[in-house]
C-alpha positions as CSV (number, residue, x, y, z in Angstrom):
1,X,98.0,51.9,48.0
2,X,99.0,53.2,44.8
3,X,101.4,51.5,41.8
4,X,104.1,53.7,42.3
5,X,104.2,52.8,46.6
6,X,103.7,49.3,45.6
7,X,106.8,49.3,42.4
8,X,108.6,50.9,45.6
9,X,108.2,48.3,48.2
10,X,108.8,45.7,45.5
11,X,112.3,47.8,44.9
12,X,113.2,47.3,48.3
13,X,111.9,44.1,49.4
14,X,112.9,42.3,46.2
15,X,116.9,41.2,45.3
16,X,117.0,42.8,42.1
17,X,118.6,41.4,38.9
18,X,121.1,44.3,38.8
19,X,121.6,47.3,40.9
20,X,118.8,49.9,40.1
21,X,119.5,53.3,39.3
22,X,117.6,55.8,41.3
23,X,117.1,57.8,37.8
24,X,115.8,54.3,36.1
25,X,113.5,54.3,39.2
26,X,112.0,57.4,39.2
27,X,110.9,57.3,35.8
28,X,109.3,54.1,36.6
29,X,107.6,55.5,39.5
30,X,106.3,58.0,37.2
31,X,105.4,56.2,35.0
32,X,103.6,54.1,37.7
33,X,101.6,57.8,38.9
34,X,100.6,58.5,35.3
35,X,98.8,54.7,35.2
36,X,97.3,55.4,38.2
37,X,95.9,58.6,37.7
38,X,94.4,57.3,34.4
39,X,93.0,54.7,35.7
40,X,91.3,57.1,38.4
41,X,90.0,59.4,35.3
42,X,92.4,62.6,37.1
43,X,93.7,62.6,33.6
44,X,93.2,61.0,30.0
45,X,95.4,60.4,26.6
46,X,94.6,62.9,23.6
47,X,97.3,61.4,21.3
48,X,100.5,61.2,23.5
49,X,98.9,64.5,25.5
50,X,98.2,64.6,29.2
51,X,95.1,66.2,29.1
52,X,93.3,66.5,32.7
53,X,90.0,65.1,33.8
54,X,88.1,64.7,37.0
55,X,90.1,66.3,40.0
56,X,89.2,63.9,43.0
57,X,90.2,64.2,46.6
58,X,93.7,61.8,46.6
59,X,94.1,60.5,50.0
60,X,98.2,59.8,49.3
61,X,99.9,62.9,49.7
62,X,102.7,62.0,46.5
63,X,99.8,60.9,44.4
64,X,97.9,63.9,44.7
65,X,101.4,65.9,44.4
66,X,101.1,64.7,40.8
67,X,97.7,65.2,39.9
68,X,98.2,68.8,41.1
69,X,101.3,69.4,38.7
70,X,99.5,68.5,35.7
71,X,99.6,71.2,32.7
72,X,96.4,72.1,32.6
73,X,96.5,74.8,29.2
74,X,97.0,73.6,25.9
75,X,98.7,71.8,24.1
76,X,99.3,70.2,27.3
77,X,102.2,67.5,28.4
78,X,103.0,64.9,26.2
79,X,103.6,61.8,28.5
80,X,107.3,61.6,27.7
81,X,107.8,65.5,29.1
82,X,105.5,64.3,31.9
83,X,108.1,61.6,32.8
84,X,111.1,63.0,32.8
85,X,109.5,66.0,34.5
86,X,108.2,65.0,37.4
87,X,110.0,62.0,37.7
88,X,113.1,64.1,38.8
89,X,114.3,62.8,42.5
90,X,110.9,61.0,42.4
91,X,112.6,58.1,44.0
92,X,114.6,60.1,46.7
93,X,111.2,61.6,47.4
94,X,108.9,58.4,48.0
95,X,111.8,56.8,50.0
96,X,111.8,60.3,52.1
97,X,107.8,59.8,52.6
98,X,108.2,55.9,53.6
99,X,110.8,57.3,56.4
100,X,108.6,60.0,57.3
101,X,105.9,57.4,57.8
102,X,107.6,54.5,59.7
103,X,107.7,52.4,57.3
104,X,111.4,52.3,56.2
105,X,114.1,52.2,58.5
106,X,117.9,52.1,57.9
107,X,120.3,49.4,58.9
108,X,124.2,49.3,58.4
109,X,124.8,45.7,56.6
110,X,122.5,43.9,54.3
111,X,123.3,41.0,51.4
112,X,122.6,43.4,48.9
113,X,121.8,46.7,48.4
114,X,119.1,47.7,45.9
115,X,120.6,52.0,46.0
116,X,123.7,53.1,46.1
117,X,123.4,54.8,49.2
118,X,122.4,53.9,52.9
119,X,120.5,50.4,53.7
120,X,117.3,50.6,54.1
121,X,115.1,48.1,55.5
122,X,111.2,47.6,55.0
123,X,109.2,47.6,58.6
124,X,106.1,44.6,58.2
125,X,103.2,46.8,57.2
126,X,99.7,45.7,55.2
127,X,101.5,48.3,52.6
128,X,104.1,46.0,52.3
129,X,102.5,42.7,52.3
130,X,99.7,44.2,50.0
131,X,102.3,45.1,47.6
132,X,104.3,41.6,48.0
133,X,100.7,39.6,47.1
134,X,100.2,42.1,43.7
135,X,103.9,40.9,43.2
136,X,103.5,37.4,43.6
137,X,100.2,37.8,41.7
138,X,102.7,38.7,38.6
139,X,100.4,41.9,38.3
140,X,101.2,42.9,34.6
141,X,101.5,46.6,35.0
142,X,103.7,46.3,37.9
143,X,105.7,43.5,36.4
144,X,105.9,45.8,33.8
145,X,107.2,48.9,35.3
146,X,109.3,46.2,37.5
147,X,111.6,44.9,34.2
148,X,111.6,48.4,33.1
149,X,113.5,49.5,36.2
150,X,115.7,46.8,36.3
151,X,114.4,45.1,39.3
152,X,113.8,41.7,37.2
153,X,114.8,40.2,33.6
154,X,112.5,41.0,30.6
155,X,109.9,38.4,30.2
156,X,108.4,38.2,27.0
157,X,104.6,37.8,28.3
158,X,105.5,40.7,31.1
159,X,102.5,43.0,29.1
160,X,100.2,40.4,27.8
161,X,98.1,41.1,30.8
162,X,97.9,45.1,30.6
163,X,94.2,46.2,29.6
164,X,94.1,49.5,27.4
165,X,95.8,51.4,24.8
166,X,96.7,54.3,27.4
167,X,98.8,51.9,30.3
168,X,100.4,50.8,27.6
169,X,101.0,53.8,25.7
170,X,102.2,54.9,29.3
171,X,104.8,52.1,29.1
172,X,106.0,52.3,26.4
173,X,107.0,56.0,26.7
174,X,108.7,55.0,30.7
175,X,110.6,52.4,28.1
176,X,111.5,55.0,25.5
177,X,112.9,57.8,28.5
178,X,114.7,55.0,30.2
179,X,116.6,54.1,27.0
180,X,117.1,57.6,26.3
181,X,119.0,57.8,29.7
182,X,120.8,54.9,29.2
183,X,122.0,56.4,25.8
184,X,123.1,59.6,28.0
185,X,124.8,57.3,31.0
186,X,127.0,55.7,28.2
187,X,127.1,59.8,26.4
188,X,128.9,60.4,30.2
189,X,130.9,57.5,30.5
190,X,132.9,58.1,27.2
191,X,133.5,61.5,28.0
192,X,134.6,61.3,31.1
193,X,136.9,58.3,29.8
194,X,138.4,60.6,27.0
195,X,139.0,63.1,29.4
196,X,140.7,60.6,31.4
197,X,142.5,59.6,28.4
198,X,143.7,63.2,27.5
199,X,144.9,64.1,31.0
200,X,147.4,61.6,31.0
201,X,148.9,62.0,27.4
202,X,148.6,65.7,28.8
203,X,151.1,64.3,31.7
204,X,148.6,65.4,34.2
């Protein structure tokens, strides 16, 4: 299994602490491919550059997706362009590959809802109960990547546990790109409420 499969079965399986955002998500998730592909040595950190390494066989098809889209000529992707790059739809595109494989299914009623679209329920799987033991086993990286997506509180030990300057140079840019969004949500919100605001002293 990879982090960003696992971060997904934990977005579904857990109730989070507020409804996530499918863009908060898919930043996470790649954020989550990123770590993982450093930790495999597809690709290493020159500065805040993407730079590629060893190109592997990757036996999940979304995972090797990514390692495949990686700007290979110079100066490279920093790993803020690489998030919000391929981290667009990311989530509507891992929930579409857990469909396609079985493993999630849809369901009309639930207590809560972790999207803002159409239940979905988790089949039992080893992917899922492999993912539920790293969760339980407060895995730092996913706990990490967890909090950043809004699936639990912050914690302040949450990254005490991360090994190497590159995962957490990794999270720290998934934390920068997610406040950057939230800054453009807000950006949104005001202008659609001033718009709101001048269509009715427009007596529309």
């Amino acid at each position: 299994m990879t982090t960003a499969r696992d971060l997904l079965f934990v977005a579904l399986d857990v109730a989070p602490v507020r409804a996530v955002e499918r863009g908060d998500l898919s930043l996470a998730l790649a954020g989550a491919e990123a770590i993982d592909l450093l930790e495999g040595e597809v690709v290493r950190l020159r500065g805040d550059r993407l730079v590629p390494g060893y190109r592997p066989a990757i036996a999940d098809r979304l995972l090797d997706e990514a390692a495949s889209s990686l700007v290979t000529q110079e100066p490279y992707e920093s790993v803020g362009d690489w998030l919000w790059r391929r981290g667009r739809d990311l989530s509507a595109a891992y929930l579409a590959a857990l469909e396609e494989e079985g493993q999630l299914t849809r369901q009309r009623r639930r207590r809560w809802m972790v999207f803002r679209t159409r239940e979905r329920v988790l089949a039992d799987s080893p992917a899922r109960r492999e993912a539920a033991h790293r969760w339980t086993s407060d895995e730092p990286v996913l706990a990490a990547l967890a909090e950043a997506a809004g699936i639990r509180d912050r914690r302040t030990d949450a990254s005490e546990g991360v090994t190497g300057p590159e995962v957490s140079s990794v999270l720290t840019a998934v934390d920068e790109a997610l406040a950057e969004l939230a800054v453009e949500r807000q950006r949104r919100t005001r202008r659609r409420d001033q718009a709101a605001v001048d269509n009715v002293q427009r007596g529309y």
